[in-house]
N, C-alpha and C positions, 0 to 999 in steps of 0.2 A: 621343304622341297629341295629336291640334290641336282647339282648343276646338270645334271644328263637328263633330270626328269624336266628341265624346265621350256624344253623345244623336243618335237618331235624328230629326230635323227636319220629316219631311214628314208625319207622321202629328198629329193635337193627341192627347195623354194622356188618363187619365181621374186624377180627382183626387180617393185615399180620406180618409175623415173618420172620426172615431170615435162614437159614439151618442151623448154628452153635447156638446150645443150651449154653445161659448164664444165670447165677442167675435172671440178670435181665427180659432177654423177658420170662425167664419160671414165675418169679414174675407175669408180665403184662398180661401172658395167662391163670394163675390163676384168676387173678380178672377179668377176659373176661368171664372166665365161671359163676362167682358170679354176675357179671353186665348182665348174660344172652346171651351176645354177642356168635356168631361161629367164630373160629379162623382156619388161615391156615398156618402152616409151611411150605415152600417152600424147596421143595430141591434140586433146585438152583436157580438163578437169572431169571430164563425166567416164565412168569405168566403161569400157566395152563391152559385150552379153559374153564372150567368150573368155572373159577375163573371171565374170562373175559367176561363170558355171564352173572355172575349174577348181576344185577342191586345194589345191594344193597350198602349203605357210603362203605366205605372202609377205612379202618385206619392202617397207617403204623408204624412200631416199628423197628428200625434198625439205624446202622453206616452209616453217611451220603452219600456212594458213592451205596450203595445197596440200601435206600430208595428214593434218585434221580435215579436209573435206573430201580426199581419197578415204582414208580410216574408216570415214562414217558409214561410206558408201558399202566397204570391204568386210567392215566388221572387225576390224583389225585396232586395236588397241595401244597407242603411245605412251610410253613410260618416258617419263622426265622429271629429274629434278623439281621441289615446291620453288617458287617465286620466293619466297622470302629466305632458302636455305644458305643464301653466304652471309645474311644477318644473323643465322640462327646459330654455326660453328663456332667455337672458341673463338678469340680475339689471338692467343698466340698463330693462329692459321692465315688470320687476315692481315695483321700486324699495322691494324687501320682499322677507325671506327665504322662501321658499316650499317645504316640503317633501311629497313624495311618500311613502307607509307604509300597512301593516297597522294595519286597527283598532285590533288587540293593540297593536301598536309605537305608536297615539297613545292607548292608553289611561295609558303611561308616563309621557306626555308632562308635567313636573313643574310650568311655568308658563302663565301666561295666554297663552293662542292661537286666532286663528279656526279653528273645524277642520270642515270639510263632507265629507261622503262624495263620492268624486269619480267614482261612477258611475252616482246614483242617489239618493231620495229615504229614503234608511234613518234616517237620524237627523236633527235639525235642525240646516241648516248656522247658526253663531252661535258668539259670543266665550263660551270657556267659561276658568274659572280655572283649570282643569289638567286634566289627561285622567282624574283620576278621575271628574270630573264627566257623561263621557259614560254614555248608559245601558248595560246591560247582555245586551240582547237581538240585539245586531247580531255577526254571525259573526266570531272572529278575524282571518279572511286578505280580507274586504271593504277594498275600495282608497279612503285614506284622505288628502286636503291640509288640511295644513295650516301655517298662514303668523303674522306678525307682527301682530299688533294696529293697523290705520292707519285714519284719520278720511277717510272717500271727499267731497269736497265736491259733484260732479258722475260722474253714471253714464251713459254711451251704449252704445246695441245697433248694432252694424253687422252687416250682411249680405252677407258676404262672396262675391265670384264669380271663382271664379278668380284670385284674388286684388287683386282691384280693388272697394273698395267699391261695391255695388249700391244699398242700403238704411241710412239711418241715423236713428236718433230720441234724445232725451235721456229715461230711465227713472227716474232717482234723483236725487233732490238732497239731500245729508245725511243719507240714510237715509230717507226721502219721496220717494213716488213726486211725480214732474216733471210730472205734468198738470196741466192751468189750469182754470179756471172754466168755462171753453166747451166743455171734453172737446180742447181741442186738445194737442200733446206739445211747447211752441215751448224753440225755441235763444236763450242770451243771449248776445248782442254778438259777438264774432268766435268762438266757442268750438266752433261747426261746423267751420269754416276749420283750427282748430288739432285738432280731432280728427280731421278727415280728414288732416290732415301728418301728424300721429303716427303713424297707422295705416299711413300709407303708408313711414312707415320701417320698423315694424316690416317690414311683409309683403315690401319690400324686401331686406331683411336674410337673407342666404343660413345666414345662421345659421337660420334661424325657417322653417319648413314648416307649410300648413295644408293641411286638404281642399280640394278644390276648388269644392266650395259650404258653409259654415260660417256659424256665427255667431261675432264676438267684441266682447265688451265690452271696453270701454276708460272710463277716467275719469281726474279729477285727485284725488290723494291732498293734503290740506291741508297745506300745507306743505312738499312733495316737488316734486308737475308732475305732469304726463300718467304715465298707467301702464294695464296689461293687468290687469282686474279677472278674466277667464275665458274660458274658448271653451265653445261648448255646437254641438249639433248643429240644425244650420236647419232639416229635421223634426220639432223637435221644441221651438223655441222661441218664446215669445212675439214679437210683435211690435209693442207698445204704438202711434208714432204715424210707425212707419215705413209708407210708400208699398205696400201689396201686390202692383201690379202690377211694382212692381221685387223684391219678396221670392220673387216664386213660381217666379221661374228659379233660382232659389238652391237652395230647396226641392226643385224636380225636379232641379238636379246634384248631390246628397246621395243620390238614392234613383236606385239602375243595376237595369235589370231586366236580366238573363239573365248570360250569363258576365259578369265582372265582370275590365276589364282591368285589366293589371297594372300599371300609374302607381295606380291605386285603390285595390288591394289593401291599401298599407301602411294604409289608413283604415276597412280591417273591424277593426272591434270586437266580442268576444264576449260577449252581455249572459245572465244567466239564464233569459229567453224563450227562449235561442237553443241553450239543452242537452235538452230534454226534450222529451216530445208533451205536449199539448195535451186534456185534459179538457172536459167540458160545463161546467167550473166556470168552467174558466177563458175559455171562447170566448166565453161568456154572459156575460162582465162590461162595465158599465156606462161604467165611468168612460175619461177622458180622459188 
């Protein structure tokens, strides 16, 4: 499929939002009205009839458990990265041992390890001294990374498009977020230039497959060089002081309405939104 066959072109979208107003979706709904697009805030989780008669793409912007329970409703389809795919890339990319596991399997885990849930917000992702430390409320068989203890000196978000960076900004510096005084997000010295090289070996690299519209982070490990901090899904990421009018094609090739071709397919993911119906509890809820 050829990147012009992969969205339908001549129509503008509409661009869904979730009830709770952040920097970010009100970013996204700005450049919706620049890009021409109609957008709809929701005020709460359940589609409105008017929403669901119009025909037209539909593009979702939200925290993963509100745009899997919009989607389902929509019919609309989230591409994202597998859970296990920064275990699966080369080690020169990671530059850090990285493993894939069951909660259970990193509750064993004996020494000190970063360990994040890798599909969702269940525990806190942070350096813990061994896996007994994690809590105890999180399901056995929930999908679990976790990697080597390393000092990040610089963090960037890229916005991936078909694998050609779209959008890039610097998010972290030592563990501090990278904004300035002015609310701006600025680059130091040539460190753009050598993020976009990096990036562009990885994505080159036939070894290394992403969605077609993704986020991925990248940064310098102190001491190491350039390396792959994470992939997250571009529906559903922040975008601190990347360009929005270049993030929102990204965002609309992440979310396929209607049959979903099959180059695509390997980037459905199935999240808990996506096994069950849908209560007034849960359509009604607020958050982002």
């Amino acid at each position: 499929m050829s990147k012009t066959e992969s969205k339908p072109m001549d129509t503008k979208p509409i661009l869904i939002l979730p009830p709770r107003y952040t920097d970010d979706s009100i970013a996204l709904w700005r450049a919706s009205i620049r890009a021409g697009w109609d957008s709809e805030r929701l005020s709460d989780w359940r589609i409105p009839d008017d929403i669901r008669r119009d025909r037209r793409e539909r593009v979702l912007y939200g925290e993963p458990l509100f745009a899997a329970a919009v989607g389902v409703q929509l019919g609309v389809a989230l591409l994202e990265p597998p859970f296990y795919w920064l275990a699966s890339i080369p080690r020169e990319y990671t530059l850090r041992d990285v493993r894939f596991m069951t909660f259970a399997e990193a509750c064993e885990i004996p020494d000190r390890r970063f360990i994040k849930p890798a599909d969702d917000k269940r525990f806190p992702a942070k350096i813990y001294s061994s896996g007994a430390e994690l809590p105890d409320h999180v399901s056995p068989d929930a999908p679990v990374l976790a990697s080597d203890v390393v000092q990040w000196a610089s963090e960037f978000r890229v916005f991936v498009l078909h694998n050609e960076p779209a959008a890039i900004s610097p998010y972290a510096r030592y563990g501090e977020l990278a904004i300035a005084e002015d609310g701006s997000w600025p680059f130091v010295d040539s460190e753009r230039d050598e993020a976009i090289e990096f990036l562009n070996q990885l994505l080159g690299d036939p070894r290394v497959s992403v969605p077609p519209g993704v986020v991925v982070d990248i940064g310098v490990i102190e001491g190491l060089g350039w390396a792959v901090v994470e992939v997250n899904a571009a529906w559903g990421s922040g975008v601190y002081g990347c360009c929005c009018d270049d993030v929102l094609p990204v965002v609309r090739r992440a979310c396929v309405n209607g049959p979903v071709p099959g180059d695509d397919r390997v980037w459905l993911i199935q999240r808990d939104a996506d096994k069950r119906e849908f209560d007034d509890s849960d359509l009604k809820r607020g958050g982002e």
